[in-house]
C-alpha positions in Angstrom: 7.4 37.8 140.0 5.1 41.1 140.4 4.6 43.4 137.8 3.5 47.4 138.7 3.0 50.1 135.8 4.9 53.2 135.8 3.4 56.5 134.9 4.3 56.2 131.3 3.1 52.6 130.8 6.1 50.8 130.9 5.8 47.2 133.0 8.3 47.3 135.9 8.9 43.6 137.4 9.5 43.0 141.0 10.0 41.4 143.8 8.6 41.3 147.8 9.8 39.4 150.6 8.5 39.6 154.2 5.8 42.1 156.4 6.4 45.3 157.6 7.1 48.3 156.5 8.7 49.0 153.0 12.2 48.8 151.8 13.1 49.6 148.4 16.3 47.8 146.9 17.4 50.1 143.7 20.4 48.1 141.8 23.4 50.5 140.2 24.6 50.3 136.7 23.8 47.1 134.8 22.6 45.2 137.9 19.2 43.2 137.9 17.5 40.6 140.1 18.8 37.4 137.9 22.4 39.1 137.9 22.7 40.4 141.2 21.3 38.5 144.7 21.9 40.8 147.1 18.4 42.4 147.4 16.8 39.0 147.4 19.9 38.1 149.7 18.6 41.0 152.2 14.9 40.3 151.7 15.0 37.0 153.3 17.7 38.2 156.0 15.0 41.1 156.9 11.5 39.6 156.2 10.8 40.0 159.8 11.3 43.4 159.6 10.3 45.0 156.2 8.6 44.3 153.4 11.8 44.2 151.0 11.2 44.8 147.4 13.6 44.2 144.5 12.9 45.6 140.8 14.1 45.5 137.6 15.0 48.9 136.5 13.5 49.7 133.1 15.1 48.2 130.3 16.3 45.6 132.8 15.2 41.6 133.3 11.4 41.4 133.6 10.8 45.2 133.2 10.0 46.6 130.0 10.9 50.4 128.9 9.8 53.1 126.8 11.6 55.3 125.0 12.6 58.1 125.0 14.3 58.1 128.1 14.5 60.4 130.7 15.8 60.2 134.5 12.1 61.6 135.8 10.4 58.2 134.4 13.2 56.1 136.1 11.5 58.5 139.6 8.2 57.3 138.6 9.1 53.7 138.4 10.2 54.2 142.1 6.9 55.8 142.3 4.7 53.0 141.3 6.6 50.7 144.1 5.7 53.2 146.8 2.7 53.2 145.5 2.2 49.1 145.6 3.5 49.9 149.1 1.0 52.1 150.0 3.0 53.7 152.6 6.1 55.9 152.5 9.6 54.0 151.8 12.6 53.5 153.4 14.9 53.5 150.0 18.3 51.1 149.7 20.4 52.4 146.4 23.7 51.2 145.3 26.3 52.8 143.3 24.3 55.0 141.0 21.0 54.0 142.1 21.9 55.7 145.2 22.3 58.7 142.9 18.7 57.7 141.6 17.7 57.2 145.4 18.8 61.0 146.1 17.1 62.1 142.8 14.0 60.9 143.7 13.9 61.8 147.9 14.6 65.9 146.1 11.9 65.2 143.9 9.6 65.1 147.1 8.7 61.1 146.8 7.2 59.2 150.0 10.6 58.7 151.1 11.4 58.2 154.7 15.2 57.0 155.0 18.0 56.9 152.8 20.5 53.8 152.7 23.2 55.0 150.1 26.2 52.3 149.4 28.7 53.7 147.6 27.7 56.9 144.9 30.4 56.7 142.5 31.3 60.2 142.3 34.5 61.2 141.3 35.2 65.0 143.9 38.7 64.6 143.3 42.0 63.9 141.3 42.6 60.3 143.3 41.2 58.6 140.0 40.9 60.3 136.5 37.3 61.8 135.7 35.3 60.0 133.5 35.3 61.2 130.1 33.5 64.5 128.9 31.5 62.4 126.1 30.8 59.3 128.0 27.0 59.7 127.3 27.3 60.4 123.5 30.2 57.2 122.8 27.8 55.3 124.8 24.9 55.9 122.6 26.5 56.1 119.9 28.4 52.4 120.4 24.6 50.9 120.9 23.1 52.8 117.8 25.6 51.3 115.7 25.0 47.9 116.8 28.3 47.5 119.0 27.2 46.8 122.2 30.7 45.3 124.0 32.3 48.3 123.2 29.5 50.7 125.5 30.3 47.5 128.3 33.7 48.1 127.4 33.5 51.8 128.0 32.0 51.9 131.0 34.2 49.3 132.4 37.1 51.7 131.7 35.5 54.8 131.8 33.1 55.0 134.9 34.1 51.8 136.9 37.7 52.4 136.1 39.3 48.9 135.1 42.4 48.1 133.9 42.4 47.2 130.9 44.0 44.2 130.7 41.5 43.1 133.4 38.6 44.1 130.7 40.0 41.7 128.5 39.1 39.1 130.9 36.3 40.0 131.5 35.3 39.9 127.6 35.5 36.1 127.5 33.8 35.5 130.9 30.1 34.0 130.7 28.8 37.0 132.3 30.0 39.0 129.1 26.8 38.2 127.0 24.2 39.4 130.0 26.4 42.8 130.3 25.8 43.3 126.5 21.9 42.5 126.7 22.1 45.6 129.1 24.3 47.7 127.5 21.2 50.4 126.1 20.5 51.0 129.9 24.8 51.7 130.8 24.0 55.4 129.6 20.7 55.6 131.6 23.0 55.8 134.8 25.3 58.1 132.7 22.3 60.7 132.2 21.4 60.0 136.6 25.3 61.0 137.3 25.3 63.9 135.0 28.7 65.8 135.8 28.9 64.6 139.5 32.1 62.2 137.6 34.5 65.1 136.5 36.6 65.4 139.7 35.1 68.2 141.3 33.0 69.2 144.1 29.6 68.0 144.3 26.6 70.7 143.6 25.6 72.3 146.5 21.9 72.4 145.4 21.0 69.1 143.5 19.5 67.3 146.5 19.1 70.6 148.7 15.4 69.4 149.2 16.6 65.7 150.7 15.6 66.5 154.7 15.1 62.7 155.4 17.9 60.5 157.8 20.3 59.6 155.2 23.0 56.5 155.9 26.0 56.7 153.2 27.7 53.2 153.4 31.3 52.6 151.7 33.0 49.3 152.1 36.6 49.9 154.0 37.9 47.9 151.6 37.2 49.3 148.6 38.9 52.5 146.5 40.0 55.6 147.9 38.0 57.9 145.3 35.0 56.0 146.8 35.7 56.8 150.2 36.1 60.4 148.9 32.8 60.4 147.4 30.8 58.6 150.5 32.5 61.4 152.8 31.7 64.3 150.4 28.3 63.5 150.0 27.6 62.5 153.7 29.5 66.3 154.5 27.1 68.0 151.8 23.6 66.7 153.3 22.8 67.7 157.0 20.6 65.2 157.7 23.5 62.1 156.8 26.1 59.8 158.4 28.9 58.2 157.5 29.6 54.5 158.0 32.1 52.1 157.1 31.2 48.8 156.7 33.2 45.5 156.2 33.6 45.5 151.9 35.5 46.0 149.4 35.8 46.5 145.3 32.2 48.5 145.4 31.0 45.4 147.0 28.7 44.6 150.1 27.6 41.0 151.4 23.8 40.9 152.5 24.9 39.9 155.9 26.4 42.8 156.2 24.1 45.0 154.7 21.3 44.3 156.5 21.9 44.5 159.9 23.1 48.2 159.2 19.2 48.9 157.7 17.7 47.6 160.9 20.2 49.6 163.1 19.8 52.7 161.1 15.5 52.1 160.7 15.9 51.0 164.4 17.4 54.4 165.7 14.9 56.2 163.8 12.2 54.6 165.8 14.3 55.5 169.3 14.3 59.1 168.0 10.6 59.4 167.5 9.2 57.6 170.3 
């Protein structure tokens, strides 16, 4: 493991794979690199062609954090990766971290490509919206000591599971991981703001994003996703739309990365 230091202090651990230029793997909502492969997964597939790093996103694994939060010092920990770089990005975000992806290309980062899989908006009624005080339950459940019930909340309130799959889930061995991340859950709550409450998306939140975007969703997977993917790709000028083999908000590496070198490849085409 690598360690960089974001603009506020706070360690953020990583990981780098291969030469080339950089690829930037950012992991939704309570992902990490000892809970979730894939960017290691598309590191080794692509360490001919990129330099793939993986990170811990603060509060996370190996990284550390420093309160109080805010989503502009989640932007500088992607800073101080480009930075490690040392040359602009080609950025990877899943779920909500493509939302932090898109957050940080507005906020006019080194960015040169966007790979988006899956934004879990919610732009129409096809699902119900998540709740009004999501972010308030959720850090209200962790300042009283009850972190299952923020898992629990965002299981049924943002990722919308039944709940008698939830129950489940509660006496799975992965239960005791989700709980040491619980603090971060509204982190990605406070990244989504309202872009959950079944309407359109805002016409001016990533207005300044100009860079070739790729929005992924897996054909598989739920309709309100699909929605979202297509609403976001039909908001930004510079995006497509592709559908790739996947389903239940999920994406193998194999998969996955052959789409990054396409998309990075037809960039290169285009310019030359």
């Amino acid at each position: 493991m690598s360690t960089v230091f974001s603009a506020d202090g706070t360690a953020i651990g990583f990981d780098a794979w291969g030469d080339g230029p950089p690829l930037i793997m950012i992991d939704g909502a309570t992902a990490y690199r000892a809970m979730s492969p894939i960017a290691a997964q598309v590191g080794a597939l692509l360490r001919d062609d990129f330099r793939t790093y993986a990170y811990d996103r603060r509060g996370r694994g190996e990284s550390g954090d420093t309160p109080p939060y805010s989503v502009q010092r989640e932007i500088e920990d992607v800073v101080a990766l480009i930075d490690e770089a040392g040359e602009p990005a080609f950025v990877c975000g899943f779920s909500s971290g493509a939302v932090l992806a898109l957050d940080a290309a507005a906020a006019g980062l080194p960015i040169r490509r966007l790979a988006l899989f899956e934004p879990p908006f919610v732009v129409d009624d096809s699902r119900p919206p998540r709740p009004a005080d999501y972010v308030e339950r959720l850090d209200a459940a962790v300042a009283a000591g009850r972190p299952g019930d923020a898992v629990e909340l965002f299981m049924t309130g943002a990722v919308g599971m039944p709940a008698e799959v939830l129950a489940g889930l509660r006496e799975s061995p992965f239960w005791p991981a989700l709980e040491a991340v619980a603090p971060t859950i509204a982190y990605d709550g406070r990244i989504m703001g309202d872009t959950m409450s079944g309407q359109p998306l805002p016409a001016d939140r990533w207005a300044a994003v100009t860079v070739p975007t790729l929005v992924m969703y897996g054909r598989g997977t739920e309709p309100w996703l699909i929605a979202a993917a297509r609403a976001l790709a039909g908001l930004l000028p510079t995006a497509s739309l592709q559908a790739v083999e996947g389903a239940q908000h999920n994406v193998e590496a194999d998969v996955l990365a052959p789409a990054l070198r396409q998309f990075d490849a037809a960039g290169q085409a285009t310019r030359h």
